[in-house]
N, C-alpha and C positions, 0 to 999 in steps of 0.2 A: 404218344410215341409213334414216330410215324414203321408201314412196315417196310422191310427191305425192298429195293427199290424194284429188284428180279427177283421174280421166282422158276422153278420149274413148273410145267404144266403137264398134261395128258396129252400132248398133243395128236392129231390125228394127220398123217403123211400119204401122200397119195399114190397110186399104188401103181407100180410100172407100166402093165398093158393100159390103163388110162391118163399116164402124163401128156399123149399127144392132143387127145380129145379137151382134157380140164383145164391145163394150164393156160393160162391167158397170156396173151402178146402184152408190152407194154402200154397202159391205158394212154397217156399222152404224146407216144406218138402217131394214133392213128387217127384218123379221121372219123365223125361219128358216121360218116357212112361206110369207113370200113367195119368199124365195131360191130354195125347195124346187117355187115354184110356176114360176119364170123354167127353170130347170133342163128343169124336165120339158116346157115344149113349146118350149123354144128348146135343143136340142142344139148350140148352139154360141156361149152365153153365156160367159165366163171368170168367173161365179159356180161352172160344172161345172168348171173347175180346181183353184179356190180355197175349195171346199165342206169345212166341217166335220162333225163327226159329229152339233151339232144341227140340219144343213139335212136330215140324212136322216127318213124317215120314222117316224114313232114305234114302227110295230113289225120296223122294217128293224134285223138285228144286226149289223151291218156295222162288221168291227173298221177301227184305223188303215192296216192294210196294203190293208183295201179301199176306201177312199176315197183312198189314193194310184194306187191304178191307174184307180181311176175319175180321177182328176184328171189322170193322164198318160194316158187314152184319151181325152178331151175336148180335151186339147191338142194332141195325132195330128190329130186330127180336123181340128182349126181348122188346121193347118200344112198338110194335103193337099188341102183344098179352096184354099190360096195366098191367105187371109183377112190375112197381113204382107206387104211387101213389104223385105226387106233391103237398110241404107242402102250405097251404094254405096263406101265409105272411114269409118274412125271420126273419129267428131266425136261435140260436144256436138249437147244440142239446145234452145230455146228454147221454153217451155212456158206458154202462158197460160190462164187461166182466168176465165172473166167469167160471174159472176151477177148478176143484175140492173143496179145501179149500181156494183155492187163490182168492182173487176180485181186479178189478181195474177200478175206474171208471173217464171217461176224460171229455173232452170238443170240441165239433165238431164245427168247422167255417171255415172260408173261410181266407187262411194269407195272407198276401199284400208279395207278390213274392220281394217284394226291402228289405225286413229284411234280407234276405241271403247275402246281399252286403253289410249292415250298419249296421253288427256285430248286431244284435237283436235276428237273428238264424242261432246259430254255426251248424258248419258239424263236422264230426270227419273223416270218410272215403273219402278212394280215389276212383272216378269214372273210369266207362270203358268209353272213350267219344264216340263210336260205339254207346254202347248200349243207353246213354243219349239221343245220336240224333234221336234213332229212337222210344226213346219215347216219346219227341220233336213232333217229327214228326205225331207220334199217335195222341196226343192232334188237331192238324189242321183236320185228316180223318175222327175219330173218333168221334172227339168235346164233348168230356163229359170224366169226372174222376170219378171214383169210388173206389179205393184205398189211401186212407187219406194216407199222409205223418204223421209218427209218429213221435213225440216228445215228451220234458220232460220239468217239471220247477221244482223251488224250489216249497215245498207244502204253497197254500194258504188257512187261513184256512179259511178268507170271501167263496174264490169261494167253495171250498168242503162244506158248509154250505147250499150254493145254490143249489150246484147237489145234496145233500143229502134230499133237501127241494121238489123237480122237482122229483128226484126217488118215491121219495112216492107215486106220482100220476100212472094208470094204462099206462105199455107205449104203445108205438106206433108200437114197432117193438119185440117180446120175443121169440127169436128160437135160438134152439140148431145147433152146428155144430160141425160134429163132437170132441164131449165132450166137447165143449165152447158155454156157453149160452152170448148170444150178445141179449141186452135190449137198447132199443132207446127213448127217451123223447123228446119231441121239447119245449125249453122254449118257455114262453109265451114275449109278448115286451116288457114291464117291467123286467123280469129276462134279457133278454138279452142286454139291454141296462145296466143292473148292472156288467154282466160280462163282457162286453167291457169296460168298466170303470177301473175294476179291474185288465184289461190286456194292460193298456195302455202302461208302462214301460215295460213290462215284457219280460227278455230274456229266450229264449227257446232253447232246444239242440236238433238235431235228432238222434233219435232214430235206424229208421225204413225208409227207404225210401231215400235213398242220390241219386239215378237215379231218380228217380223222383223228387226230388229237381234241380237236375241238368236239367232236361226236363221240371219244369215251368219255370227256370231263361230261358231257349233257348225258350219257346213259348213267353215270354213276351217282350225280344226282337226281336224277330221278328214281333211282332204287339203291339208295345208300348201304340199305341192310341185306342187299344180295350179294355176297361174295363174287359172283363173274364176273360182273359191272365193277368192282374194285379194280380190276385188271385190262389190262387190253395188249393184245400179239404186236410184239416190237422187236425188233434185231437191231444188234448196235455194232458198228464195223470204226476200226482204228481210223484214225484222220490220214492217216500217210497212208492208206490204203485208197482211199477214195479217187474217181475219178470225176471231175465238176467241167459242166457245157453247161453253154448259156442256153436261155429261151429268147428266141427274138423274136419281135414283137411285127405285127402288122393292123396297120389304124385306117382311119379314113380322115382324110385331107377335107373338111367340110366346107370348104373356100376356096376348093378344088384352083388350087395354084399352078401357073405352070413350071415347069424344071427350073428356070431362072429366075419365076418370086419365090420358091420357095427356096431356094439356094439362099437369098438376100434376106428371107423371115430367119434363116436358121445361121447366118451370118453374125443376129445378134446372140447368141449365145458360145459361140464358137469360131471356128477357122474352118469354113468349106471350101471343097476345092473339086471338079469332076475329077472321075477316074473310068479309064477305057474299058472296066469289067469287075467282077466281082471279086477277082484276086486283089488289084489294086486299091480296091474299097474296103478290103477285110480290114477291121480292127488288126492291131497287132500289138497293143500294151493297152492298158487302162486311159483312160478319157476317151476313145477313137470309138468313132461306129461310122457303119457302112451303113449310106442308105440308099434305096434302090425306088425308083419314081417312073410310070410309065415305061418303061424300057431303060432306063438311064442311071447310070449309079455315078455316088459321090461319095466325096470319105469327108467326115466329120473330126473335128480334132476340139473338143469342149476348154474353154477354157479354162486356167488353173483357179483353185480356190484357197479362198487365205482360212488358216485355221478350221479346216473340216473335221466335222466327227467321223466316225467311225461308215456311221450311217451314210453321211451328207458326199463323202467321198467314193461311194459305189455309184459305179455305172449307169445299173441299175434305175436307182435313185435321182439319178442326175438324168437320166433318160426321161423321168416320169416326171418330174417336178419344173425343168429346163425346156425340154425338147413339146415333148407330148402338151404336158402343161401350158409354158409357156410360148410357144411356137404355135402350136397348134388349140390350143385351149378344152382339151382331153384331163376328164380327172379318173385316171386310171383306176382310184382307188372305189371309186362312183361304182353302182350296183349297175351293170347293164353300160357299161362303162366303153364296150366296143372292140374293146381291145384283144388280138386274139397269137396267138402263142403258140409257135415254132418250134420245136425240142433241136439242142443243139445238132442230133447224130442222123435226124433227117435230112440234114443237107441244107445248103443254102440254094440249092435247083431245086428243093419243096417251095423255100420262102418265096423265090420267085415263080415259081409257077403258079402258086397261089393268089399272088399280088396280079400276076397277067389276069387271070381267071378272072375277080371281080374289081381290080382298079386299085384297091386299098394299097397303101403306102408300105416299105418294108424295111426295119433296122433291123441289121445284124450288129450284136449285142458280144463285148470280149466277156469272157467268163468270170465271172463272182469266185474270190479267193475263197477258200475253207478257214481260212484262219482269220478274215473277212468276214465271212459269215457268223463264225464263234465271237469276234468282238463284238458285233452286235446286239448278236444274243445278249450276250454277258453284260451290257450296258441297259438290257432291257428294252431295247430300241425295235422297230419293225420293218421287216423291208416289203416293198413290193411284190404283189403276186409274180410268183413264176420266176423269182430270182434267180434259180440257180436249177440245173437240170444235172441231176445225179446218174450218170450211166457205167456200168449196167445197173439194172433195178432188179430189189426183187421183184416175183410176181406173185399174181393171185393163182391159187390153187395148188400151191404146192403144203403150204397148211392148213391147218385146220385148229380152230378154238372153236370150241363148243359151248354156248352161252346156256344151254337149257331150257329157251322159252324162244316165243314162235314159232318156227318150222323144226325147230330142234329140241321143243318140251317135252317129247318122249325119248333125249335122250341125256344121263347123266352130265353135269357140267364137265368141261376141262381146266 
């Protein structure tokens, strides 16, 4: 019998005079040389946790094994200066987010890692298994997660009744990051024993986090009979709450075409046309991308498709398989593949400044449905890296799961 899919945990929340210092900026939209820049004079950021091998420095050789020990001396670090403070009994926790006009608020617990196997929590992307292992691998050094795997459900309106009942109260965590206020509640055992009730059935889709999903199913196999590794830090937020941007993509033209053969390569797949600037090339419904070439932008209009799945009709997909694929002979899905990714709320003056900088090609991408996204899932189907870019995000360092091994063996599990 499988177990309940949430539970409560111990969580450990981070403590007001250190939200400015811990909490991390959003990891994709920065650059690894801004990453690389927070790191170096803020020694106690949770980008130094959560650092990959391109936030290191270009002539730094620094294999896997040492960027885990760099990740679990930075989290030493942050746990001995008392940067969390640990909830006093497990419970959920209630978690909002508000940019601008937009709110969205979720539900934080602990999922039982065996829902990714027993159809309870769809995927929709494809992983790099490099990168999964060595986030696997993090989980054993490191011994503690602090980036919730993001998810989605259909909206209930029991449970929204309860976090809206929990908000009222003063929270426990309220700080800005850049421009996203993140507010934390810890239900009390009574609430929480209602919302595990309420999420007994419940399927759920990821959003946000497919590496890391794919690095708690590799921690929990590899230590089956440890209860931590059963688990892993997830928040799940209503679908009509959500707000979805694209990633758009920038490639390299390897047959380095001029603006007018590449118009006529991309001609066989669509209807192009220039346009005097970036407004006129934006996307503005489904099949349209904006593409941007040496200075010069065009608008893209793909043609229609007879009988398309679920899959075969996103953008996306029709980006990678049509455009990239077959225009340019790009297989996105290839390890080292080239392809490199734009977060929608950066701006399309990133995409192109980028594209001036070293020459590479640049689509701007209409945004991937939600309920696009969930029929995928739900057919079992996969989509392309970086499909859909979820803002606001949560971030790293605002919890805390405490796994009990690694750099956190001297301290009780959460």
């Amino acid at each position: 019998m499988s177990r309940p899919l949430f539970a409560p945990f111990r969580g450990w929340l981070i403590r007001p005079e250190w939200a400015d210092r811990v909490i991390a900026g959003a990891y994709d939209a920065k650059t690894p040389e801004e990453r690389r820049a927070t790191v170096e004079t803020n020694p106690y950021s949770f980008f130094g946790v959560t650092r990959s091998a391109e936030d290191l420095h270009p002539d730094d050789s620094a294999g896997d094994e040492d960027l885990l020990r760099l990740g679990a001396e930075t989290l030493t670090r942050i746990l001995d200066v008392g940067a969390f403070e640990p909830s006093p009994h497990p419970a959920f926790y209630a978690y909002r987010l508000v940019f601008g006009d937009h709110t969205q608020t979720g539900l934080v617990g602990a999922l039982d890692v065996e829902g990714l196997h027993d159809g309870r929590v769809l995927t929709h992307e494809n992983v790099r298994p490099k990168r999964a292992r060595l986030l696997g691998h993090h989980l054993e050094v490191v011994g503690a997660t602090s980036s919730p795997i993001a998810l989605t459900h259909e909206p209930d309106e029991s449970l929204r009744s309860i976090l809206r009942t929990v908000s009222t109260r003063p929270p426990q965590v309220d700080h800005a990051v850049e421009g996203v206020e993140h507010c934390v509640w810890m239900l009390d055992e009574d609430e929480s024993a209602k919302v595990a009730e309420l999420l007994t059935d419940a399927r759920v889709y990821v959003t946000d986090g497919h590496h890391r999903s794919a690095a708690a199913l590799a921690g929990y196999e590899a230590h089956p009979d440890e209860e931590p590794f059963a688990r892993t830090l997830a928040v799940v937020f209503p679908a009509d709450e959500l707000r979805v941007e694209a990633f758009h993509r920038r490639v390299i033209d390897v047959d380095h075409r001029s603006a007018e053969e590449l118009r006529r390569s991309l001609a066989t797949v669509g209807t192009i046309s220039p346009a005097p600037d970036a407004a006129a090339a934006a996307p503005r419904a489904r099949g349209e991308v904006g593409v941007y070439h040496h200075g010069e932008w065009s608008r893209l209009v793909l043609d229609p498709l007879e009988r398309p799945s679920a899959l075969a009709s996103l953008d996306v997909e029709r980006l990678r398989r049509d455009v990239l694929g077959h225009v340019l002979g790009i297989d996105e899905l290839a390890p080292g593949s080239g392809v490199d990714y734009v977060p929608g709320p950066s701006g399309v003056d990133e995409l192109v400044a980028r594209c001036d900088a070293d020459g590479l090609l640049g689509f701007v991408v209409y945004p991937t449905d939600i309920h696009d996204l969930m029929a995928v899932a739900a057919a079992g189907d996969l989509m392309p890296p970086k499909s859909s870019y979820f803002a606001p995000k949560p971030r790293s360092g605002v919890f805390l799961r405490i796994l009990g091994v690694g750099a956190t063996a001297h301290l009780p599990p959460s």
